[in-house]
VOGU-3710 file (C-alpha; in Angstrom, 3 decimals, decimal comma):
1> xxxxxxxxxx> 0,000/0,000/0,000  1,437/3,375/-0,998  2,274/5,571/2,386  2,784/9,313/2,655  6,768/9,114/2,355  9,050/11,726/2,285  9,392/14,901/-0,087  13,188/13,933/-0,519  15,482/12,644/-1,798  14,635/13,675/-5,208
11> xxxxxxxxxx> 13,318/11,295/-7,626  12,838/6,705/-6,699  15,215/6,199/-3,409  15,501/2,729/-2,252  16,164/2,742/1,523  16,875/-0,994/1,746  13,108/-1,894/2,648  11,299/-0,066/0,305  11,045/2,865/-2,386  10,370/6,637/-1,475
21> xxxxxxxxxx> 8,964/8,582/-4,987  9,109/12,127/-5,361  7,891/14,497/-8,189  7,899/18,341/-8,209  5,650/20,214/-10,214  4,089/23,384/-9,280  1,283/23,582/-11,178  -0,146/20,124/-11,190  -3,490/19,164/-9,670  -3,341/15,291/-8,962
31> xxxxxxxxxx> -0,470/12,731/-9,752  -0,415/9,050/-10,152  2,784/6,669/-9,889  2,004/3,659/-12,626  4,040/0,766/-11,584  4,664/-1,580/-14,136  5,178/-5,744/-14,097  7,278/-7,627/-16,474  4,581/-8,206/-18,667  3,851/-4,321/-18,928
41> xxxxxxxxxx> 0,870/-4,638/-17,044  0,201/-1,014/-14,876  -0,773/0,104/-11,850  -1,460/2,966/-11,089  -1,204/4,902/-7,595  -2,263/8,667/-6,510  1,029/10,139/-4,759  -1,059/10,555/-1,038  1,128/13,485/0,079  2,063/16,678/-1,174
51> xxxxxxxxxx> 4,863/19,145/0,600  4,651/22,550/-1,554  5,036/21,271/-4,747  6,877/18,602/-4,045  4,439/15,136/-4,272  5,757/12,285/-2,745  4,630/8,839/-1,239  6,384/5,695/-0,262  5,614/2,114/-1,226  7,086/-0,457/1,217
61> xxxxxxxxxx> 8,708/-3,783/-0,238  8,994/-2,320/-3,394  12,980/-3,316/-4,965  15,705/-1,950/-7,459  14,655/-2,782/-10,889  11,039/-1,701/-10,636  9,778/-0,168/-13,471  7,698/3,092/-13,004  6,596/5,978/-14,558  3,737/9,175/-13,393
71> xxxxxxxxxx> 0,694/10,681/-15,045  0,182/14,288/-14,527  -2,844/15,626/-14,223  -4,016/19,269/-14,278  -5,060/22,078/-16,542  -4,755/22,119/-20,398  -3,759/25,628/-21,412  -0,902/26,586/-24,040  -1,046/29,715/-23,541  -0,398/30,128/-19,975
81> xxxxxxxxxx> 2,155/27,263/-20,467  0,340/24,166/-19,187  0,247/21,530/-21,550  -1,129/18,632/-18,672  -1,697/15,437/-20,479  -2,560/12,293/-18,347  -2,687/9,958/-21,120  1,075/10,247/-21,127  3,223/8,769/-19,126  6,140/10,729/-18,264
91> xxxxxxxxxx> 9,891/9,682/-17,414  10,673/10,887/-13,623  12,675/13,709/-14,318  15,377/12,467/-11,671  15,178/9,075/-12,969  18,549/7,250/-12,554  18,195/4,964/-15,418  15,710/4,153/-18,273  14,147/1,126/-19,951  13,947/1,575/-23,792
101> xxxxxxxxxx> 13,998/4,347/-26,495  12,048/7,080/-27,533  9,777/5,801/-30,493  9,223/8,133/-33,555  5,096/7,568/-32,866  2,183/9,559/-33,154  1,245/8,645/-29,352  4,025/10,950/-28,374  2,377/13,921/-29,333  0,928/15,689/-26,632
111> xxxxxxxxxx> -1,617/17,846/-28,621  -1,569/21,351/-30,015  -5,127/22,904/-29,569  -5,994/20,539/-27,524  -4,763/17,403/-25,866  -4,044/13,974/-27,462  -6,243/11,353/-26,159  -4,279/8,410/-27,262  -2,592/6,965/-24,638  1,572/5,959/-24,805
121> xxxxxxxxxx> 2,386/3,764/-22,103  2,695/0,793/-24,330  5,679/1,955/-25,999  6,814/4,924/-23,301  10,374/4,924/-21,680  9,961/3,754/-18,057  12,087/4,938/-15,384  13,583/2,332/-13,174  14,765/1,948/-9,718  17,929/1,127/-8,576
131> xxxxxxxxxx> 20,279/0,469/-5,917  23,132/2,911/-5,169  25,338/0,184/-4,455  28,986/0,174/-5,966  31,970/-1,025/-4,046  34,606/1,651/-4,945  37,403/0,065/-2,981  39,035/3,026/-1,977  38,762/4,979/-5,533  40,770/8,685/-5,334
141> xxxxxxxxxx> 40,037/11,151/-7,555  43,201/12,204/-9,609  42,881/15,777/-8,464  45,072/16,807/-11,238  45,977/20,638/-10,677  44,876/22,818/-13,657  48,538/23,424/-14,771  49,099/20,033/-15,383  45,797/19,374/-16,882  45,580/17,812/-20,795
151> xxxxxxxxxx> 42,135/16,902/-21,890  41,117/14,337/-24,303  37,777/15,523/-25,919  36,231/11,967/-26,871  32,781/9,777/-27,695  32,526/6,380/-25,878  31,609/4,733/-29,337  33,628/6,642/-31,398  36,703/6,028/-29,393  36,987/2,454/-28,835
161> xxxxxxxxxx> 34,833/0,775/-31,582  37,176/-0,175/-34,156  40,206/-0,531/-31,627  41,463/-4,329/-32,304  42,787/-4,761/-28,966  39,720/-4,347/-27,205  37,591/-7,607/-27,431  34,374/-6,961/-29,997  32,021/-7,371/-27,562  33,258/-5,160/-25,491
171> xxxxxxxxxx> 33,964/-2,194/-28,285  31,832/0,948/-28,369  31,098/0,711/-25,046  31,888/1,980/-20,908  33,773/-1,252/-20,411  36,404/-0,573/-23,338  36,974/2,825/-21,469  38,479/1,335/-18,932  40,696/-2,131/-20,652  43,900/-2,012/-20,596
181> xxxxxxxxxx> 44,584/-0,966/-24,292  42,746/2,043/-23,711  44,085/2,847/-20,557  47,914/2,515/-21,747  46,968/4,786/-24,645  46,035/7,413/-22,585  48,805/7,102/-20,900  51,577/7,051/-23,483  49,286/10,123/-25,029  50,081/11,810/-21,725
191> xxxxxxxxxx> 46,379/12,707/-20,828  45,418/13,601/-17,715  41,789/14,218/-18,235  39,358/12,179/-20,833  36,529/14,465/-21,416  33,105/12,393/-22,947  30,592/13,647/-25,083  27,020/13,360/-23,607  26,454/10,048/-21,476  23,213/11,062/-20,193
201> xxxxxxxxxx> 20,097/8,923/-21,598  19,060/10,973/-25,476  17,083/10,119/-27,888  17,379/10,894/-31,860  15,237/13,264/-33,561  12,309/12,189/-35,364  13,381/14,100/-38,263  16,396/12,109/-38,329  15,010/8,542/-37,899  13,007/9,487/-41,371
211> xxxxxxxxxx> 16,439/10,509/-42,322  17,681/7,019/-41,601  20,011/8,571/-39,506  20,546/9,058/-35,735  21,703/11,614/-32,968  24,887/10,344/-32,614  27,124/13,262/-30,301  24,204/13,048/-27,538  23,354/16,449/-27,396  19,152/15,964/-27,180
221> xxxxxxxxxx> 19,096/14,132/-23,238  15,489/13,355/-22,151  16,974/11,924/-18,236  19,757/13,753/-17,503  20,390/11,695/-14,234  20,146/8,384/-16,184  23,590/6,664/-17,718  22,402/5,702/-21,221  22,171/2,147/-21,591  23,407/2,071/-25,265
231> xxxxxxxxxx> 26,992/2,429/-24,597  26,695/-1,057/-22,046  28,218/-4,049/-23,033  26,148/-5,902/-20,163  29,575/-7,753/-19,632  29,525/-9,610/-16,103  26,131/-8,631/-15,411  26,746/-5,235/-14,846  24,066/-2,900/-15,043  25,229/0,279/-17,279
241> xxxxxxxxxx> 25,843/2,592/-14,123  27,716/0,251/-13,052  29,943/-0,589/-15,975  30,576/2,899/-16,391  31,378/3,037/-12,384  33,422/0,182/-13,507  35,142/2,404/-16,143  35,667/5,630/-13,900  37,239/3,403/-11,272  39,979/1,628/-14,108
251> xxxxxxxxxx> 40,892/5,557/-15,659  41,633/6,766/-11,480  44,053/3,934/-10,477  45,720/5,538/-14,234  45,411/8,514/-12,990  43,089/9,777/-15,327  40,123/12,106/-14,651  36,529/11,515/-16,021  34,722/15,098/-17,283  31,601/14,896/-18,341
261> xxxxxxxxxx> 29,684/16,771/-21,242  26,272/17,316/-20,023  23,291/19,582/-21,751  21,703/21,361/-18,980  20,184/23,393/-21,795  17,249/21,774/-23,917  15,152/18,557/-24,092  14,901/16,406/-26,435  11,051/17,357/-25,791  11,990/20,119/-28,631
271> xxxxxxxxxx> 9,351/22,531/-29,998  5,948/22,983/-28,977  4,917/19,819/-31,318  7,558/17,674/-30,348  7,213/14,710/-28,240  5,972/14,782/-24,867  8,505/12,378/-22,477  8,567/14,368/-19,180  9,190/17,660/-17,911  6,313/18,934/-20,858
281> xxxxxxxxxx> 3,618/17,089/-19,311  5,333/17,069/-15,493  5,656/21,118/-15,803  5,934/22,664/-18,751  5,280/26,287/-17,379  8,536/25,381/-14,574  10,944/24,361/-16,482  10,835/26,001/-19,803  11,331/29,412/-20,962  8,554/30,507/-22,383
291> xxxxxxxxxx> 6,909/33,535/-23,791  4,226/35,805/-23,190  1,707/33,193/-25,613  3,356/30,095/-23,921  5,724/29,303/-26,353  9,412/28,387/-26,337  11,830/30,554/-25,969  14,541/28,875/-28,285  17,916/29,947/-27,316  19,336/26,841/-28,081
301> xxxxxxxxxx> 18,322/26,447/-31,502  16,505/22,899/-30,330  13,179/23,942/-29,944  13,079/24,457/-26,063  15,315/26,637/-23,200  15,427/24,840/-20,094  14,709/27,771/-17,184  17,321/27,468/-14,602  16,598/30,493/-12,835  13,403/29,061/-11,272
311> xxxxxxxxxx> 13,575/27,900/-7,730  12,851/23,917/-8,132  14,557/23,338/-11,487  17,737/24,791/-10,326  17,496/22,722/-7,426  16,932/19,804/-9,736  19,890/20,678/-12,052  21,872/21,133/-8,839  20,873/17,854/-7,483  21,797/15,796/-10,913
321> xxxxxxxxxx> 25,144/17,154/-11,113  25,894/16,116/-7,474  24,511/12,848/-8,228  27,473/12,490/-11,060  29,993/13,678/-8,796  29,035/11,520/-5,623  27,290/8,238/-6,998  29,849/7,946/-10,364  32,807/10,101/-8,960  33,493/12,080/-12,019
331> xxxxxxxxxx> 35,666/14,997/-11,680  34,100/17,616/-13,392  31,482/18,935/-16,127  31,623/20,942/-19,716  28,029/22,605/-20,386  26,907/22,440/-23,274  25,595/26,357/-24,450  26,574/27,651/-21,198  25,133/31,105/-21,571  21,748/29,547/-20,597
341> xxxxxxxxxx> 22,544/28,315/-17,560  23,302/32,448/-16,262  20,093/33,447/-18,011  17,323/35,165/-15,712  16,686/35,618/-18,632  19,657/38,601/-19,554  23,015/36,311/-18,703  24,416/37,357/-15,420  27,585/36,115/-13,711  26,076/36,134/-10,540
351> xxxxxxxxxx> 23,216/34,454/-11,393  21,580/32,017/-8,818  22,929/28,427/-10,267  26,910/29,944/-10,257  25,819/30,973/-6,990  24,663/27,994/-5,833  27,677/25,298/-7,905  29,948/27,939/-5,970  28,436/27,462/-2,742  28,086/23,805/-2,925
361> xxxxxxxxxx> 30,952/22,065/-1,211  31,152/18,894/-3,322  30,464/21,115/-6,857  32,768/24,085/-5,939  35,685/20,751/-5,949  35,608/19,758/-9,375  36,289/20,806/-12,366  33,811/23,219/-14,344  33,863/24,040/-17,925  31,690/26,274/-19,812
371> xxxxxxxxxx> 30,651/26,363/-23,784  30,322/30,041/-23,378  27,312/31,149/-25,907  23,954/30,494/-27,055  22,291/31,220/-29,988  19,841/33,861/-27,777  20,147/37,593/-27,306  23,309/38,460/-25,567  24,473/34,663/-25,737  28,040/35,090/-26,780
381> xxxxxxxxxx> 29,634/35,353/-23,477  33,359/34,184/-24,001  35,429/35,245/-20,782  32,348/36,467/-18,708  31,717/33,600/-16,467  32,348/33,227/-12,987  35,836/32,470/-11,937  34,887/28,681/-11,322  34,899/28,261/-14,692  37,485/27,582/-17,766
391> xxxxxxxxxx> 35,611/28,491/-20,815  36,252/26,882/-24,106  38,137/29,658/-26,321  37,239/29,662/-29,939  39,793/32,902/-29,860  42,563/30,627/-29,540  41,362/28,044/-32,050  40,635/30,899/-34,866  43,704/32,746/-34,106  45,710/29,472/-34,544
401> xxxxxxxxxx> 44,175/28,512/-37,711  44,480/31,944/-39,157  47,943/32,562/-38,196  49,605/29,180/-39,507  46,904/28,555/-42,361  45,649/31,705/-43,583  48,608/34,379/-42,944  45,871/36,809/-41,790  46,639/37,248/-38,015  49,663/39,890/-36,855
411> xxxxxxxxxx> 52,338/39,252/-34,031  50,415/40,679/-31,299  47,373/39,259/-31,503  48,631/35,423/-31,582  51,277/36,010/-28,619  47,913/37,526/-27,110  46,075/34,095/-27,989  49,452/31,813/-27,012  49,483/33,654/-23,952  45,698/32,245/-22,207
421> xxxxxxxxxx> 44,077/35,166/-23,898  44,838/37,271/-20,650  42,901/39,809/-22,742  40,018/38,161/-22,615  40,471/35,879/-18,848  42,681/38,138/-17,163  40,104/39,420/-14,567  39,047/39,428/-10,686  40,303/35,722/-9,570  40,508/33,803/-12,951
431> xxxxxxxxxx> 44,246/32,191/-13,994  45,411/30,964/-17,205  43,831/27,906/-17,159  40,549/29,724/-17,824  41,013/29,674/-21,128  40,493/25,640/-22,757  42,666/26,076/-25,749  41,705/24,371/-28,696  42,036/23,887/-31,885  39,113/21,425/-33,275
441> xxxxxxxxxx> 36,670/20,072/-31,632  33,848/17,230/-31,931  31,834/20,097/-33,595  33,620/20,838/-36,990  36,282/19,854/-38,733  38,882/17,311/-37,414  42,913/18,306/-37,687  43,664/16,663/-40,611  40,501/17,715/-42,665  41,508/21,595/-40,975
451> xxxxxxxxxx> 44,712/21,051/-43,541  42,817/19,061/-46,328  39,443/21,079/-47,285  38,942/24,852/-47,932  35,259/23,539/-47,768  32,432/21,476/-46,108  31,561/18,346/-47,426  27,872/17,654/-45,299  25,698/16,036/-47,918  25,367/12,806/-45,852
461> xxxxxxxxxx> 23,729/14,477/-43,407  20,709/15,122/-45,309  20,362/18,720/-45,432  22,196/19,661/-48,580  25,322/20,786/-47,337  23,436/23,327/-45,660  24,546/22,928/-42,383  27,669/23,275/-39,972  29,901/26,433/-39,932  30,794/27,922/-43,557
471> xxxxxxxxxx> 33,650/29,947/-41,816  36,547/27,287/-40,770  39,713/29,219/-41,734  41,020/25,986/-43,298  43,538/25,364/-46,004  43,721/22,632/-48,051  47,233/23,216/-49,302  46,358/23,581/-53,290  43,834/20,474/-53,344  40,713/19,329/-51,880
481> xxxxxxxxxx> 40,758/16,181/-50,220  42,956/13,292/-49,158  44,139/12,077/-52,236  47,275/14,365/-53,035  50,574/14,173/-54,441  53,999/13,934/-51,618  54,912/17,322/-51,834  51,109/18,308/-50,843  51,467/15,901/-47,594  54,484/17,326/-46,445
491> xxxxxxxxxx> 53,102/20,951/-46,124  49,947/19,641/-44,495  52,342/17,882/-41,989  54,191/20,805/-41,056  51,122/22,885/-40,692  49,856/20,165/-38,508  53,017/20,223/-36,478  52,737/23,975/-36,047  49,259/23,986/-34,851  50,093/20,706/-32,379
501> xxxxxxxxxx> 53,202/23,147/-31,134  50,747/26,227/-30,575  48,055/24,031/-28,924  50,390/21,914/-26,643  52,754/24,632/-25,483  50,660/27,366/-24,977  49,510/28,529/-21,905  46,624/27,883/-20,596  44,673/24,254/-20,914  44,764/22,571/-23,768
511> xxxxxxxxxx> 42,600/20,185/-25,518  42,919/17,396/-28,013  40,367/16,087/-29,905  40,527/12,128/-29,857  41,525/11,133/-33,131  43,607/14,410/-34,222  46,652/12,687/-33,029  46,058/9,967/-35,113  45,226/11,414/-38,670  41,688/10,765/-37,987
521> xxxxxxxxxx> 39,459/12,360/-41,013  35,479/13,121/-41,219  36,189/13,135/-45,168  35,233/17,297/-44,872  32,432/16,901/-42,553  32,079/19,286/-39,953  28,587/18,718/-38,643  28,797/14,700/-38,145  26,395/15,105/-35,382  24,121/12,382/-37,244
531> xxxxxxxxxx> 26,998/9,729/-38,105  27,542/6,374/-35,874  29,475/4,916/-38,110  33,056/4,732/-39,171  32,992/8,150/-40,624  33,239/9,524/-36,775  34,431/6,097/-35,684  38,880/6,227/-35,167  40,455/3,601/-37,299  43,143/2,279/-35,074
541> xxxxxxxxxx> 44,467/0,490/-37,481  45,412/2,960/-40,784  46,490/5,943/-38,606  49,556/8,468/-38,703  51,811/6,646/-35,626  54,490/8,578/-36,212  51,674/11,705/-35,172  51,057/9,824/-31,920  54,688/9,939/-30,791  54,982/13,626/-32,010
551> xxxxxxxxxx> 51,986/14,535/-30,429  52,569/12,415/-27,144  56,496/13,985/-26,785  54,863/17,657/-26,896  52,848/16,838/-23,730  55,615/15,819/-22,070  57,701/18,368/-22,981  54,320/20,808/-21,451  55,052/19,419/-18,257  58,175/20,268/-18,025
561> xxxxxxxxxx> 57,960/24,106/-18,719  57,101/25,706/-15,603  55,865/28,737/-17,633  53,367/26,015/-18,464  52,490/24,346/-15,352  52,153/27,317/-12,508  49,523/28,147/-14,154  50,055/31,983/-13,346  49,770/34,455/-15,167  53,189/35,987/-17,283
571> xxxxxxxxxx> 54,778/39,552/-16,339  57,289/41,261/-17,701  60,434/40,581/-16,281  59,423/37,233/-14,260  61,417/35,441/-16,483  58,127/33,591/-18,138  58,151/34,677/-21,501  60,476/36,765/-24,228  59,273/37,339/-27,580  61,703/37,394/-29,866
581> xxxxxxxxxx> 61,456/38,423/-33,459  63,252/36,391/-36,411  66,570/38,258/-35,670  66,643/36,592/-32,258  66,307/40,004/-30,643  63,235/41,281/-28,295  59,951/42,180/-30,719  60,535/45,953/-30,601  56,880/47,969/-30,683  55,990/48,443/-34,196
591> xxxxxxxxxx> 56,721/44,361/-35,017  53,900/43,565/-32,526  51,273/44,922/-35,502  53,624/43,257/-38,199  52,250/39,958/-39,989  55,859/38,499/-40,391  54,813/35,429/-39,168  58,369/34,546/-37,879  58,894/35,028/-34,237  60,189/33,319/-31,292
601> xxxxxxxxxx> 59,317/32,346/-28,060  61,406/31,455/-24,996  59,774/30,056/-21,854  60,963/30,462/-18,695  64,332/31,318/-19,670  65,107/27,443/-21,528  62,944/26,587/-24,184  62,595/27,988/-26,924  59,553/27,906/-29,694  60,809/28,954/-33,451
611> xxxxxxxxxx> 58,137/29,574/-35,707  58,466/29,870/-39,434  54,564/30,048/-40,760  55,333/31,896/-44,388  55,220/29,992/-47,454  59,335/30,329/-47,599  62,036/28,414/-46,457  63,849/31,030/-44,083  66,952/31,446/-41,412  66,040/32,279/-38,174
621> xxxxxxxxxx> 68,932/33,284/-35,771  68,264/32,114/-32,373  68,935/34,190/-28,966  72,070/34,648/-27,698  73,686/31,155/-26,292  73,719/27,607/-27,196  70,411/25,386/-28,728  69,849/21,825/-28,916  66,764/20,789/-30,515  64,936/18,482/-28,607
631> xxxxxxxxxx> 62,271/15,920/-28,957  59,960/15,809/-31,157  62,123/17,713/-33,099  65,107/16,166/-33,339  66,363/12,100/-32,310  67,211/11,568/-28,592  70,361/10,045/-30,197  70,919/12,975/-32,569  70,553/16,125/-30,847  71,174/19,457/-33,306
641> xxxxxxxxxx> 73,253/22,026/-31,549  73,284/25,499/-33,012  72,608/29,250/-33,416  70,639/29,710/-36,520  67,708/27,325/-37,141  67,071/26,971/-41,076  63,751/26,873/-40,789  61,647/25,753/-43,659  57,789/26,299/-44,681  55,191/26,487/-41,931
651> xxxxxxxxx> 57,881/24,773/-40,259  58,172/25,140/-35,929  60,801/23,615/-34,009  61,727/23,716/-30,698  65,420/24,255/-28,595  66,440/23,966/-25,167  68,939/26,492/-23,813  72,694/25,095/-22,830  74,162/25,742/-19,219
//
């Protein structure tokens, strides 16, 4: 018999001898929990208790693995906001995992004028209990200070499907996360932080099932507390929380942190005739941004704007994001279109959720990135968050790109860039690290299609070509594509070099896209939101290795320039930085505007970073003193001493300074 309960925990809590339900939602005027058998058969229960508008009830003897779901009632009325449906049922919006996929049916619909009658629960997600039980056996975070920080921007499927020595059954999937092969990988790689693309449980558009396509980045969650069962490999009866438990626990004892991408910024409900799966028909008026007709305000360009300002859905945002930290111990978050989560609804640094993550002594811990812009009014927002936050820097990764592949950017304003954008970071409490250098991403093109395409090449994603970004400052080196002649290669290798070099030894934290390191091509595509398959998928076995080591012996070299790793920010005269022009002598005031793009830079008084990015083979004399090349630029067993560094086309090399 269902009892009164308790209005918290959020969400299904198992207490050992039973199952306490909660539901929030302001506006509603009766709620049922529908319980469901193995056989689908429902039952359905009125939550008996209400605290504000938090319903709750408790149902004794009840176990993990219980499916559920709730039926909202209340008033039907767009345009106040309140789109109530009962013959729905709804995933618990705190759900902590989730029983099948979102079906591209009619029964989904919710109703436009008025509400659909036909009732879903046949072919609904259900939520499901479970048991909070993982043995950790001592698991310690990696705590890896920002300085030292590398981060490996990566999908779970895209990473490990096609790696041959991770066993097929286990490819594609949490478990291959954490093998062996993977894990010494990383290693070698010299990551210190493997950063996932969205985890939480999504669904694919409709428009793309008709497509014959799917959502394949994760960016359109419908249970953002629920690990998505699709990446599970169901090895050793593990349920998929805890094979990706499993897989958190394997990357610590490496020394490897976990950073989750999570979209605290739309459903995958989408526009107003999208499908209704839970917070539309739990309460749409709460946790949406609407306007003054009750329609979505979309500032995400996904049909919906999830309202994080309100009370209760901060709280519930709040809530999920401790759940990742405490139940799965990840070490820290990148938010997807950031800007929304400071809307009230103008973006505000001191809005109530920074508040709150920066009040919140297990939040304030980790680590916290921000996507800094939405597609809303005022959404751009690059260098305005609170100092909790690094902030992706698409500065950096345009500046790099137009400096060694374009010729368009001057001395200044790529020292500016090399140097954490202080410019743009350098502000109230925020360090260098602030700014998350990069130079690709999973959104656009990969490094070696950067160096092989002037243009996009999106057909397959069914929109004719039409979308992803038309500005990319790419170069394809006199021919598009991957089919070229040697002498083509060659310049697209030292271009990649010099934007490796800039990335890896600038300051600030940088990060690699999984694959770049490797060769890894999208064929031009720079939207492949919509491919699982092996255009997005590495091919571990016809990859540059020779890259790998290159890119693997920058990182270590990173580590070992303090410059680098204080993670302070540079004055003149600390003994950080010199800028040197081509001559070897300090960049005197009028070369700062000059576009040479030949200049020098010497870090913390030792290493020194030549950079040669004309078309021309040129001499470069180097500071006064004695230079060795060093790895990757020259043999351990052949080290190049000298004073002038003949430096050829887009070329970059780097010296350390004799005692």
């Amino acid at each position: 018999m269902l009892e009164q309960g308790q209005p918290e925990p959020l969400g299904a809590h198992y207490d050992g001898h039973g199952v306490n339900f909660t539901l929030f939602s302001q506006h509603a005027e009766r709620v049922e929990l529908c319980l469901f058998d193995a056989h689908g058969a429902e039952r359905r229960y009125a939550l008996p208790a209400h605290s504000g508008d938090i319903w709750h009830g408790y149902f004794p003897a009840l176990k993990p693995g219980q499916r559920y779901g709730y039926r909202v009632h209340g008033p039907w009325a767009p345009q106040q906001g309140h789109r109530f449906n009962p013959a729905k049922l709804l995933v618990d919006p705190c759900a902590k995992a989730v029983t099948d996929e979102v079906a591209d049916d009619a029964r989904f619909n919710g109703g436009e004028r008025e509400p659909d009658g036909a009732d879903n629960a046949a072919i609904a997600p259900k939520s499901l209990v479970i048991a909070e039980d993982f043995d950790w056996e001592g698991d310690c975070a990696p705590c890896t200070p920002w300085g030292n920080t590398v981060i490996y921007e990566a999908h779970v499927r895209g990473l490990t499907q096609q790696h041959p020595e991770i066993p097929e059954r286990l490819r594609g999937t949490y478990a291959a996360l954490g093998h062996p092969a993977m894990v010494k990988y990383l290693r070698h790689l010299g990551i210190t932080a493997l950063e996932l693309l969205p985890i939480a449980q999504f669904t694919s558009e409709p428009r793309l099932r008709r497509l014959g396509l799917s959502n394949y980045w994760g960016y359109n969650p419908f249970a953002l507390w629920a690990v998505d069962a699709r990446y599970a490999s169901g090895e050793n009866g593990l349920t998929p929380l805890q094979e990706f438990q499993q897989a958190v626990k394997a990357l610590h004892a490496a020394g490897i942190e976990v950073i989750l991408d999570v979209v605290f910024n739309h459903t995958a409900e989408l526009e107003e005739i999208g499908p209704t799966i839970s917070l539309r028909g739990v309460d749409n008026a709460s946790y949406y941004w609407l306007d003054g007709n009750g329609e979505y305000q979309n500032w995400t360009g996904c049909g919906n704007t999830l309202n994080l300002s309100h009370p209760q859905v901060m709280v519930w945002a709040l809530e999920a994001l401790r759940y990742w930290v405490r139940v799965c111990h990840v070490d820290g978050f990148r938010f997807d279109l950031a800007s929304v989560l400071g809307r009230t609804p103008e973006f505000h640094q001191d809005a109530p959720l920074f508040a709150a993550i920066k009040a919140c002594p297990l939040l304030s811990k980790v680590k916290l990135i921000a996507e800094p812009w939405d597609i809303g009014p005022g959404g751009y927002q690059v260098g305005s968050f609170p100092p909790d936050f690094a902030e992706w820097n698409d500065h950096f990764r345009d500046a790099a790109r137009r400096y060694w592949l374009q010729g368009q950017l001057n001395n200044g304003d790529f020292a500016r860039r090399f140097a954490a954008s202080s410019d743009v970071f350098q502000r109230e409490a925020r360090l260098p690290h602030a700014s998350i250098n990069l130079i690709t991403a999973h959104d656009g093109f990969t490094l070696r299609d950067v160096v092989s395409f002037n243009n996009k090449h999106n057909q397959a994603n069914g929109e004719d070509n039409r979308d992803g970004s038309s500005s990319n400052f790419s170069h394809n080196h006199g021919k598009e594509g991957l089919q070229v002649n040697f002498d083509i290669v060659e310049r697209r290798r030292r271009s990649v070099h010099g934007l490796l070099t800039t990335l890896l030894l600038a300051q600030g934290t940088p990060m690699l896209l999984a694959g770049d390191e490797r060769g890894h091509s999208q064929h031009g595509n720079n939207n492949a939101y919509c491919q699982d398959n092996p255009l997005t998928w590495l091919n571990w076995q016809q990859d540059d290795f020779g890259l790998v080591d290159f890119t693997a012996a920058l990182i270590r070299l990173r580590q070992r320039i303090p410059a680098l790793t204080q993670d302070r920010w540079w004055q003149e005269g600390d003994g950080s930085v010199q800028w040197c022009n081509a001559s070897g002598t300090p960049l005197e005031a009028e070369q700062w505007e000059q576009g040479t793009h030949r200049m020098q830079i010497l870090l913390s008084g030792r290493w020194l970073i030549t950079i040669n990015a004309t078309e021309s083979v040129s001499d470069i004399a180097l500071p006064d003193g004695e230079w060795r090349a060093i790895p990757p630029f020259a043999g351990e067993d052949n080290p190049i001493l000298t004073t002038v560094w003949h430096g050829p086309a887009h070329g970059v090399c780097v010296f350390l300074k004799q005692s």
